[in-house]
ZATI-879844 format. One record per residue: residue number from 1; residue in one letter; x, y, z of N, C-alpha, C, CB in turn. Coordinates in nm, 2 decimals. Glycine has a CB too. Layout:
BEGIN
k:r:npx:npy:npz:capx:capy:capz:cpx:cpy:cpz:cbpx:cbpy:cbpz
NUM:a:X:Y:Z:X:Y:Z:X:Y:Z:X:Y:Z
...
***
This chain:
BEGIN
k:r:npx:npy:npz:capx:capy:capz:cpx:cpy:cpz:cbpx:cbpy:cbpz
1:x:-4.63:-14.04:8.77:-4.51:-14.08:8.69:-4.53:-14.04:8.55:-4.48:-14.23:8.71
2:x:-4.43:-13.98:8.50:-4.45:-13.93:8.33:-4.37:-14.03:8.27:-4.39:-13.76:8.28
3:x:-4.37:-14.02:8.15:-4.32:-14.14:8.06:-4.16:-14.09:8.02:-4.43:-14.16:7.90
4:x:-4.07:-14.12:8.00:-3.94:-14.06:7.95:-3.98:-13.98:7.81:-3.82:-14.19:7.93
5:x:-3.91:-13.86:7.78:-3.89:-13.80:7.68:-3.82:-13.85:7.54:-3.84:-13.71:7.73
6:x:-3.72:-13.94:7.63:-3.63:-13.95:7.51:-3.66:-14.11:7.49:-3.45:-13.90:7.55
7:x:-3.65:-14.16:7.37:-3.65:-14.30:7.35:-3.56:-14.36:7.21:-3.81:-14.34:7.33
8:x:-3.52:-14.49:7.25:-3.43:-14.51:7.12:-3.51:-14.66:7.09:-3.24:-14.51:7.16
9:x:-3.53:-14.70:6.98:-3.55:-14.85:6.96:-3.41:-14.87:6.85:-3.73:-14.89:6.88
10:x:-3.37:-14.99:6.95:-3.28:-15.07:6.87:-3.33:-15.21:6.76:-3.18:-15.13:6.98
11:x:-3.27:-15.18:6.61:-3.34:-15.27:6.59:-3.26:-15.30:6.45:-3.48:-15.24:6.61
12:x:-3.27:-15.43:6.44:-3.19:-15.51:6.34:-3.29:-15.56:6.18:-3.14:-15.64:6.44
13:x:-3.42:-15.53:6.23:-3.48:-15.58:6.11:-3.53:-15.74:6.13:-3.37:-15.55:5.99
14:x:-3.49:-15.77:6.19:-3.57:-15.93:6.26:-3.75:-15.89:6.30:-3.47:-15.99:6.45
15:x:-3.76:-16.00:6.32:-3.91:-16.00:6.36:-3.92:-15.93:6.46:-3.98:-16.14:6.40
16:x:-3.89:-15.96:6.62:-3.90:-15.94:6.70:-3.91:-15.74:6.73:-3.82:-16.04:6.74
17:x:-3.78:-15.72:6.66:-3.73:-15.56:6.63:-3.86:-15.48:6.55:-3.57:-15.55:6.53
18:x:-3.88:-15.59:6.44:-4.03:-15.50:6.41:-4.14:-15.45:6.50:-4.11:-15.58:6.32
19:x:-4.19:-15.60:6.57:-4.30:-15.58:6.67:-4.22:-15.46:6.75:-4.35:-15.72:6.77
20:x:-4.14:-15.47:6.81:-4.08:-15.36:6.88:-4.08:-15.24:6.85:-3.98:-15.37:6.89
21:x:-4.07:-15.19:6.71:-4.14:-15.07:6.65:-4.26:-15.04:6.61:-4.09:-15.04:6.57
22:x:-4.32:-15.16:6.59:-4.47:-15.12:6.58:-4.58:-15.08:6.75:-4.53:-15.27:6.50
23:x:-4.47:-15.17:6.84:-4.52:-15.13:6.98:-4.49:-15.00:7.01:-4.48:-15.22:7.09
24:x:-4.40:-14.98:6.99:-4.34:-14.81:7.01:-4.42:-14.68:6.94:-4.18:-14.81:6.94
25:x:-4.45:-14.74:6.82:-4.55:-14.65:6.74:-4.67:-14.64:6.75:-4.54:-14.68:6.63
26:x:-4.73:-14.75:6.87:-4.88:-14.76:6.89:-4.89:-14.66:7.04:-4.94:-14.95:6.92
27:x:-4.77:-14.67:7.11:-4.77:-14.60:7.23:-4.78:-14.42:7.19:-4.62:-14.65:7.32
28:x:-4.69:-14.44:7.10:-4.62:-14.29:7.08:-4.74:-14.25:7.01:-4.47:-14.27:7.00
29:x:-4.82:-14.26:6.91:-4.98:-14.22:6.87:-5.05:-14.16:7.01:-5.07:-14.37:6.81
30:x:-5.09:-14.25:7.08:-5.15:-14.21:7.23:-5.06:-14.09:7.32:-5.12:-14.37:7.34
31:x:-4.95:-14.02:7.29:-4.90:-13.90:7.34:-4.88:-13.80:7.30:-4.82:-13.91:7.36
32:x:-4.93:-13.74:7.44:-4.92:-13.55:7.37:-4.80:-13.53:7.52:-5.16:-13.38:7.37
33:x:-4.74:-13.43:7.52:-4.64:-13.37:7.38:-4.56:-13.56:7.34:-4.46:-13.20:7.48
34:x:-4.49:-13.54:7.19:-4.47:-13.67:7.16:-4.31:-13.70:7.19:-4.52:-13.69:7.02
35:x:-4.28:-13.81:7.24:-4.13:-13.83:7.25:-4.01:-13.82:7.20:-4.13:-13.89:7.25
36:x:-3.89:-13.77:7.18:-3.86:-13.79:7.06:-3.79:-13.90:7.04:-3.80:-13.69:7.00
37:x:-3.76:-13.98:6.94:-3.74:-14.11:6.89:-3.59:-14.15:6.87:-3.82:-14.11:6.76
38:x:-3.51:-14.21:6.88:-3.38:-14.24:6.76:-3.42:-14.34:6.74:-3.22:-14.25:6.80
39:x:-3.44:-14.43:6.62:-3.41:-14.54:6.55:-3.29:-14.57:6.51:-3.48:-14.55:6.45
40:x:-3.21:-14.68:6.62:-3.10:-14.68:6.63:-3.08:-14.86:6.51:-3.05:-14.65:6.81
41:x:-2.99:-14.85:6.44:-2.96:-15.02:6.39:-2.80:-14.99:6.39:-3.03:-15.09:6.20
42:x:-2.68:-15.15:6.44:-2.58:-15.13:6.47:-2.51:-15.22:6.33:-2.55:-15.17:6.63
43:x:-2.44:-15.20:6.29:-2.34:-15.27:6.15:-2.23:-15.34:6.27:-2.23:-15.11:6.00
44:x:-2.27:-15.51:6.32:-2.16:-15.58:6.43:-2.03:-15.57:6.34:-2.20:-15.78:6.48
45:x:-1.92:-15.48:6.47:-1.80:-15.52:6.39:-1.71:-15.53:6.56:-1.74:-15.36:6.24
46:x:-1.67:-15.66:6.59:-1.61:-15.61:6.72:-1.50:-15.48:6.72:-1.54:-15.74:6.79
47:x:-1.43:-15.49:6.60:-1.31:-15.44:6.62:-1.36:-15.27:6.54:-1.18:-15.54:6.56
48:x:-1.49:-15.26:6.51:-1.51:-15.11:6.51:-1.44:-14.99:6.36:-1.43:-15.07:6.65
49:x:-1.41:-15.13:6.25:-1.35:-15.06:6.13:-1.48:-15.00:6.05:-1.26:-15.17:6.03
50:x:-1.45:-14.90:5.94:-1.50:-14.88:5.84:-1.61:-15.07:5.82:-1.37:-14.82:5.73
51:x:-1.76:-15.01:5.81:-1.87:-15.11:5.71:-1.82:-15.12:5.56:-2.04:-15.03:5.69
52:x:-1.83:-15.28:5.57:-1.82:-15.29:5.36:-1.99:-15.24:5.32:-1.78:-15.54:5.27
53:x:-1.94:-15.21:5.23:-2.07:-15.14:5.15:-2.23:-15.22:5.15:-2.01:-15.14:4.98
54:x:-2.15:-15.35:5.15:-2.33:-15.42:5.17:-2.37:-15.40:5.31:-2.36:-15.60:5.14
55:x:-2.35:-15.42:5.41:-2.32:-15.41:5.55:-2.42:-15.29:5.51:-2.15:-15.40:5.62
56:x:-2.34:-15.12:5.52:-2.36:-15.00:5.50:-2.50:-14.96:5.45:-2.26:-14.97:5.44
57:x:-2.52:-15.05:5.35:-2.69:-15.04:5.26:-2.77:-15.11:5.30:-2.72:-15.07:5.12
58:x:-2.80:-15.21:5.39:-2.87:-15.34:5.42:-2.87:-15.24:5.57:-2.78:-15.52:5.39
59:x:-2.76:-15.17:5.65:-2.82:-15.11:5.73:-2.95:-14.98:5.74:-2.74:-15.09:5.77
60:x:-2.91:-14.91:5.64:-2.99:-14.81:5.56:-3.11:-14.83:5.55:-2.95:-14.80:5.43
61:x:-3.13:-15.01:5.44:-3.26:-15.02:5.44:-3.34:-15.04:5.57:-3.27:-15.11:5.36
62:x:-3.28:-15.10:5.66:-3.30:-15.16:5.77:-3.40:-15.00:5.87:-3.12:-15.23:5.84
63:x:-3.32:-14.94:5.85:-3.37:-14.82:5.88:-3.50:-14.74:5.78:-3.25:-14.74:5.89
64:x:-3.46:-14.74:5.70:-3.57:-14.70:5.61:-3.72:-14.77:5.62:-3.52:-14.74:5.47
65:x:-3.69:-14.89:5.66:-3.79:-14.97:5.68:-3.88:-14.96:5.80:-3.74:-15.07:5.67
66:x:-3.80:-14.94:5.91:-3.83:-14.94:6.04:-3.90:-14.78:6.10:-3.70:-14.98:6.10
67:x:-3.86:-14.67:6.00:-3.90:-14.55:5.98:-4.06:-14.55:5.91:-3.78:-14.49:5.90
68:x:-4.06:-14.61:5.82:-4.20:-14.65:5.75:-4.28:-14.69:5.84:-4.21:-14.76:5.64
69:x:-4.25:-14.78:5.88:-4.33:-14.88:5.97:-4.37:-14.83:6.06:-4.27:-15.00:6.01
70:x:-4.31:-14.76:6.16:-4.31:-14.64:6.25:-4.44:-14.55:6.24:-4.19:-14.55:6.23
71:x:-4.38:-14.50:6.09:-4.49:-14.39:6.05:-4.64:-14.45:6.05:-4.46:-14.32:5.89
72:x:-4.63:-14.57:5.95:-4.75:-14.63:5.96:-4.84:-14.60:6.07:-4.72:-14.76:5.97
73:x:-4.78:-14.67:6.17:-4.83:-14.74:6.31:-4.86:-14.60:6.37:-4.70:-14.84:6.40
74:x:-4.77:-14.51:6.39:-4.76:-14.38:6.46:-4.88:-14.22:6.43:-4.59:-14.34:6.40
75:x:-4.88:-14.28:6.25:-4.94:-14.11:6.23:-4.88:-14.03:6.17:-4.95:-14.03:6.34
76:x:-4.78:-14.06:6.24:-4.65:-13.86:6.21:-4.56:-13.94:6.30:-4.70:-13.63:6.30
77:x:-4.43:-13.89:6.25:-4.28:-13.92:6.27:-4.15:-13.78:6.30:-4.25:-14.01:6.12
78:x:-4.25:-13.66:6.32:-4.19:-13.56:6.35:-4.09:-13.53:6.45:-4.26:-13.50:6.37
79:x:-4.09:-13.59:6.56:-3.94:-13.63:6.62:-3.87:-13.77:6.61:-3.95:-13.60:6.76
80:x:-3.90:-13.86:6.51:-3.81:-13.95:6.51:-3.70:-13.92:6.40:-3.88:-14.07:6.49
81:x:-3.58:-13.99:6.43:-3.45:-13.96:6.41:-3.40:-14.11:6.37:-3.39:-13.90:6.54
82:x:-3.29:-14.11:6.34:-3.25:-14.27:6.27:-3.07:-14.28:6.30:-3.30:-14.29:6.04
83:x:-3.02:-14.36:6.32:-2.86:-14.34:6.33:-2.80:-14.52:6.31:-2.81:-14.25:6.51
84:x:-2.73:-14.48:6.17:-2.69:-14.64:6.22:-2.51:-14.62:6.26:-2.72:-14.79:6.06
85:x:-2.48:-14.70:6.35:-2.35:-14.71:6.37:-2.30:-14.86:6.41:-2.30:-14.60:6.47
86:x:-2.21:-14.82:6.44:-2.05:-14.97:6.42:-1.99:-15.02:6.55:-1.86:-14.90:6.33
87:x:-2.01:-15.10:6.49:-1.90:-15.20:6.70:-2.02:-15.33:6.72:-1.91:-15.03:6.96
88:x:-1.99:-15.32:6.87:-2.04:-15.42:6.94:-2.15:-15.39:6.94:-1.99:-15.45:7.05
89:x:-2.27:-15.47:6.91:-2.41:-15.42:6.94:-2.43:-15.41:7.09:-2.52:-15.53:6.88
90:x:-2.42:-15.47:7.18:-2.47:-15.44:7.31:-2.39:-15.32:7.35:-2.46:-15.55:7.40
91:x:-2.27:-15.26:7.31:-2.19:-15.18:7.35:-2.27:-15.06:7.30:-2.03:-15.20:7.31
92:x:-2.26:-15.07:7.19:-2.33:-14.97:7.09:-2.47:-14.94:7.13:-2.34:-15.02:6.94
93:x:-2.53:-15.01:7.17:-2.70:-14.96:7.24:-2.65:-14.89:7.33:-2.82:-15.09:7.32
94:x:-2.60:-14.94:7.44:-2.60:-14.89:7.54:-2.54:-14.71:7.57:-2.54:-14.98:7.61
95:x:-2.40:-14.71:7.48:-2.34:-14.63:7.45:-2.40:-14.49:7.41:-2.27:-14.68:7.38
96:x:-2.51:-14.53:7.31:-2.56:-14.46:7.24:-2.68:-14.39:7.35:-2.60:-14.54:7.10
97:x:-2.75:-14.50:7.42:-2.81:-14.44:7.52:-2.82:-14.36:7.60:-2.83:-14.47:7.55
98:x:-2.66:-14.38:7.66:-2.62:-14.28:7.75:-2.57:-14.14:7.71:-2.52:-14.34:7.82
99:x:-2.52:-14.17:7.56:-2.48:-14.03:7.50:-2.62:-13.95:7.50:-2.42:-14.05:7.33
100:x:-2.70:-13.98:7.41:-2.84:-13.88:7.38:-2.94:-13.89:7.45:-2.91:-13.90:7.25
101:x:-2.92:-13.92:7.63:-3.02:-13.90:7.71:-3.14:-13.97:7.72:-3.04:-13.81:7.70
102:x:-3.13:-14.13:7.64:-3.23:-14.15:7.64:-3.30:-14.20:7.80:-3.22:-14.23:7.53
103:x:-3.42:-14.23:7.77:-3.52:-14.29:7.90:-3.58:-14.41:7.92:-3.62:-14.23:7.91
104:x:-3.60:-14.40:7.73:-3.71:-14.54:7.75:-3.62:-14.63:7.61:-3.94:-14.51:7.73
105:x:-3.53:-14.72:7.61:-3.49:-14.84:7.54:-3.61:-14.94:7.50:-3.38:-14.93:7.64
106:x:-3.64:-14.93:7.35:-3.76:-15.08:7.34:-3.66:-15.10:7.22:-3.98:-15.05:7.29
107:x:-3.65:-15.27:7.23:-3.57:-15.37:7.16:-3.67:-15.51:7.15:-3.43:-15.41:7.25
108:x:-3.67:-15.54:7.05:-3.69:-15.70:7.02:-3.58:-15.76:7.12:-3.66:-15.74:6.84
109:x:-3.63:-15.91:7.19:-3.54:-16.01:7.25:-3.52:-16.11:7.17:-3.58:-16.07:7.37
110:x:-3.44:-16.20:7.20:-3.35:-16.34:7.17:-3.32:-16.36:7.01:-3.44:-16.48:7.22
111:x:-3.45:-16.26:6.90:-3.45:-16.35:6.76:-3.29:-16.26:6.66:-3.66:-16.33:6.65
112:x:-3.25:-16.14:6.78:-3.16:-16.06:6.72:-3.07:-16.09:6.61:-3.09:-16.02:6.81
113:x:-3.03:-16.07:6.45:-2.93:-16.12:6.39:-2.80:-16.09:6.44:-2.94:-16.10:6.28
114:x:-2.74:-15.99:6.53:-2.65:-15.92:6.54:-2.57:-16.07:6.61:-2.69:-15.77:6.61
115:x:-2.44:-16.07:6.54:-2.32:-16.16:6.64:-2.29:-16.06:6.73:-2.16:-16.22:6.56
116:x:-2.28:-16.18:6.86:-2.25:-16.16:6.97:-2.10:-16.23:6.99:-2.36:-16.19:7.05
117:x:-2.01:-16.19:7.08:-1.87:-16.20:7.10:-1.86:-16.34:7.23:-1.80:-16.02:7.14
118:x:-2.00:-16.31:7.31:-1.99:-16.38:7.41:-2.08:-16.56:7.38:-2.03:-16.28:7.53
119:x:-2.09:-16.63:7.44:-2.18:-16.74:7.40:-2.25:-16.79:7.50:-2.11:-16.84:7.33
120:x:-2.27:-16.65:7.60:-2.43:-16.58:7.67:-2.54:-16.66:7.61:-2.48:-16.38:7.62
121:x:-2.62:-16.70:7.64:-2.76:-16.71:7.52:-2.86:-16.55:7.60:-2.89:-16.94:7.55
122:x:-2.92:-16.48:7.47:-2.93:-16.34:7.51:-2.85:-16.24:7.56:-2.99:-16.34:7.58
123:x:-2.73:-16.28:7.54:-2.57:-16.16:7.58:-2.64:-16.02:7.52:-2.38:-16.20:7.47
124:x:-2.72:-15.99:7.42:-2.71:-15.82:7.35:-2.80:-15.79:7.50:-2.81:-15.76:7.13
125:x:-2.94:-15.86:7.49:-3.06:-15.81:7.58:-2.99:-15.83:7.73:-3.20:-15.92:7.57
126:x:-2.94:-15.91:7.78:-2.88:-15.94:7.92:-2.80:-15.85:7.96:-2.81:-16.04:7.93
127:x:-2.70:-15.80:7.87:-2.61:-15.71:7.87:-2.67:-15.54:7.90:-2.54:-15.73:7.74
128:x:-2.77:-15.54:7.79:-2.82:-15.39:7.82:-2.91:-15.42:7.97:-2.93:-15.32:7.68
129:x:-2.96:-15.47:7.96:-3.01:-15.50:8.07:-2.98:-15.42:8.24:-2.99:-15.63:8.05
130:x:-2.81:-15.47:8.25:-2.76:-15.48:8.35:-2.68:-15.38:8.34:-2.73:-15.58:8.38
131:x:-2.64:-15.28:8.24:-2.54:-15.20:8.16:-2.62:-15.04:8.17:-2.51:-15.28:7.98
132:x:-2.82:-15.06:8.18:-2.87:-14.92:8.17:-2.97:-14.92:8.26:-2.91:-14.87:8.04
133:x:-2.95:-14.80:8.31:-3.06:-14.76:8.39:-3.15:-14.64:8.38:-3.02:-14.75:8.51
134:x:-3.28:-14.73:8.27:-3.38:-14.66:8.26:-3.48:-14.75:8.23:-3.36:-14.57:8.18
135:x:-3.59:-14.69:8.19:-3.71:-14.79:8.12:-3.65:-14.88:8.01:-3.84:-14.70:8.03
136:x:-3.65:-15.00:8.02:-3.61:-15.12:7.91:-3.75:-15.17:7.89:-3.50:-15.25:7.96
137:x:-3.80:-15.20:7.76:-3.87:-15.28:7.70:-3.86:-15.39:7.58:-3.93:-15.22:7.69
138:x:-3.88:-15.50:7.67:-3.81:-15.61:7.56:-3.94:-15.66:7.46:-3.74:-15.78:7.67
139:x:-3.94:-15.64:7.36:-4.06:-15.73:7.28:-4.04:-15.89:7.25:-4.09:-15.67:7.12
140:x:-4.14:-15.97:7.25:-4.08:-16.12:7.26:-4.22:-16.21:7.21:-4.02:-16.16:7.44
***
């Protein structure tokens, strides 16, 4: 069995989302040829308008951050990639997953800031869960 090519970590900048990139970055060191990456973070908007500007930079950093940290952990960051976008976070993971092929999903569980619409306890993780079919890895 080979490992998926494509990987996305979703991640909000919580605890949990960190370990989740630092686990991702400890794996991805250990591989030749290396995966390539999206570092995905979502700006919750159910209804999918234009981010207000703090929103928009607090996602940025969120990424900036999670890109460092990465590198740290990783070595080299030569195929990782970063994308933040808008909507529903669980919609938006998944969505995004299915668009750019990914394989292997690693997310932080339960400590997520992102509002959720439903009052699920774990609705973003439960949702992808049952929503994709590929490698999921929950950090916890």
């Amino acid at each position: 069995m080979s490992l998926p090519e494509r990987w996305m970590i979703a991640t909000d900048g919580s605890t949990y989302a960190s370990q989740a990139v630092d686990y991702a970055a400890k794996l991805y060191r250990q591989l030749d040829p290396k995966p390539e990456v999206l570092l995905l973070t979502v700006i919750p908007d159910p209804r999918q308008k234009k981010p207000d500007p703090v929103a928009n930079e607090r996602s940025k950093t969120v990424l900036r951050e999670a890109k460092e940290r990465f590198l740290r952990e990783a070595g080299s960051a030569d195929t990782v990639s970063t994308l933040v976008a808008i909507g529903e976070p669980r919609e938006v993971i998944v969505d995004a997953a299915r668009k750019n092929g990914i394989g292997h999903v690693i997310m932080g569980g339960a400590d997520y800031q992102w509002r959720i619409t439903d009052l699920l306890s774990g609705g973003v993780t439960n949702y992808i869960l049952h929503h994709l079919n590929c490698v999921i890895t929950m950090i916890k």
